[in-house]
C-alpha positions as CSV (number, residue, x, y, z in Angstrom):
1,X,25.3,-31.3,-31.0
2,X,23.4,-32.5,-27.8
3,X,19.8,-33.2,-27.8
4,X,17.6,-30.6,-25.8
5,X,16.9,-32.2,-22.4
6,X,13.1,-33.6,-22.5
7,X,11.9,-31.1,-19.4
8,X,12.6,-28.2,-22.1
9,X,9.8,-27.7,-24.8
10,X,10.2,-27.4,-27.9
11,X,8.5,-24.6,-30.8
12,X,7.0,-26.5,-33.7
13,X,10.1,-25.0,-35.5
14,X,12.8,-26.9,-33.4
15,X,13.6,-23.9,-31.4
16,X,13.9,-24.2,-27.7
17,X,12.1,-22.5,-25.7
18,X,13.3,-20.5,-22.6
19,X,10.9,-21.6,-19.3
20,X,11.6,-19.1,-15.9
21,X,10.1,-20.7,-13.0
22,X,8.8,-18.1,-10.7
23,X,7.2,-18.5,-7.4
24,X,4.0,-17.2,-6.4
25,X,5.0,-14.1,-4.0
26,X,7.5,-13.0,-6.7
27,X,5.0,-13.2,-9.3
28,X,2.1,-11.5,-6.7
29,X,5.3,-8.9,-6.2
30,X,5.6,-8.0,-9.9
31,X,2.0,-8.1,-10.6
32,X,1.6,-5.6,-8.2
33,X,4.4,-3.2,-9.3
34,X,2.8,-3.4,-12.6
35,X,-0.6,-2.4,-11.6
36,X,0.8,1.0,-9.8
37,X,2.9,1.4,-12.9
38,X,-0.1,1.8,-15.1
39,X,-2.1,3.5,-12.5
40,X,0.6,6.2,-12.4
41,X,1.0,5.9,-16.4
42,X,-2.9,6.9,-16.7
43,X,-2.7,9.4,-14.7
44,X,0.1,11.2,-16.4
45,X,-1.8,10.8,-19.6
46,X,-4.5,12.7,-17.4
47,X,-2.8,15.4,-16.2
48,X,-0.9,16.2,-19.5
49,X,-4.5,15.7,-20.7
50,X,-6.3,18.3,-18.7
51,X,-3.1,20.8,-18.7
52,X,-3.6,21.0,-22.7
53,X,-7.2,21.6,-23.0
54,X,-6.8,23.7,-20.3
55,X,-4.3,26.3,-22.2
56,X,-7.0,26.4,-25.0
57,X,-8.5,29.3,-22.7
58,X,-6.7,32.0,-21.2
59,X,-8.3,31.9,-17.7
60,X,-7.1,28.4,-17.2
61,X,-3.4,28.9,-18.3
62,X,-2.6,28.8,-14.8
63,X,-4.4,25.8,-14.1
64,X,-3.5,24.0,-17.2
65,X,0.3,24.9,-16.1
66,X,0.1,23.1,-12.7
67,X,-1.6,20.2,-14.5
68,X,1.5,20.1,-16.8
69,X,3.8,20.3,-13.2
70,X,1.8,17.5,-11.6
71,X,2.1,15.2,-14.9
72,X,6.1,15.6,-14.6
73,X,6.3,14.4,-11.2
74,X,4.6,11.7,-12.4
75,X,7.0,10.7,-14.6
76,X,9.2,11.3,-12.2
77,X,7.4,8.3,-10.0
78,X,7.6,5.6,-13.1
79,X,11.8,5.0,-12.9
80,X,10.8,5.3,-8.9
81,X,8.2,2.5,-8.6
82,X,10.8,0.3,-11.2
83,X,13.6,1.1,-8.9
84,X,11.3,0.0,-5.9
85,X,10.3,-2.7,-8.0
86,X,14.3,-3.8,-8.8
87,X,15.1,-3.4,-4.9
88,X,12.1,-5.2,-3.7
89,X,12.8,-8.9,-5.8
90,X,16.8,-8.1,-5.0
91,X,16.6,-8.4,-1.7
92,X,13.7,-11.6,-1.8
93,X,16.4,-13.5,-4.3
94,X,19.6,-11.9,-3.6
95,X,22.0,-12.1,-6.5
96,X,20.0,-14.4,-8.5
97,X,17.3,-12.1,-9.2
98,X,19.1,-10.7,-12.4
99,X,19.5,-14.0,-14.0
100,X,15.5,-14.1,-14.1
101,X,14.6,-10.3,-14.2
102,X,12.0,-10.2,-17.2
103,X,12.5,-7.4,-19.9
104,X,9.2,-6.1,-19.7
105,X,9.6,-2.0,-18.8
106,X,6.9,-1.3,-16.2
């Protein structure tokens, strides 16, 4: 077995570790993306939020309902701003963007 080249660090456990080296605009990029995908992931909570107490009283069914409308195509934006988020980094890295696409779901 080879010994681990000395650029790659070590765990305390003998494990190497992975390192991705990512420039600043990509990392400005995903930052970015992130921040609108919790923005949008509040306000579903919001609207889902409302639309609940809001069928509590029978004069605001109707209100509560469009809450519950406006929440859905919110989640409909979340797979949207990943996709947007997927195209953007593909097109600044070509086909090497997938060898260092993170796994974090945002």
């Amino acid at each position: 077995m080879s010994e681990p080249s000395p650029h790659q660090p070590r765990h305390g456990d003998g494990k190497q570790s992975l390192t991705i080296r990512l420039g600043h605009e990509e990392v400005v990029i995903r930052q970015r993306y992130e921040v609108v995908s919790i923005a949008n992931d509040i306000l579903v909570a919001m609207w889902f939020l409302a639309g609940s107490v809001m069928f509590f009283f029978p004069d605001w069914q109707t209100s509560g309902t469009w809450c519950f409308v406006f929440g859905s195509i919110e989640l409909l934006a979340r797979p949207l701003i990943r996709l947007t988020r997927h195209v953007h980094l593909l097109r600044m890295h070509g086909g090497n963007y997938a060898i260092q696409e993170a796994t974090q779901d945002f």
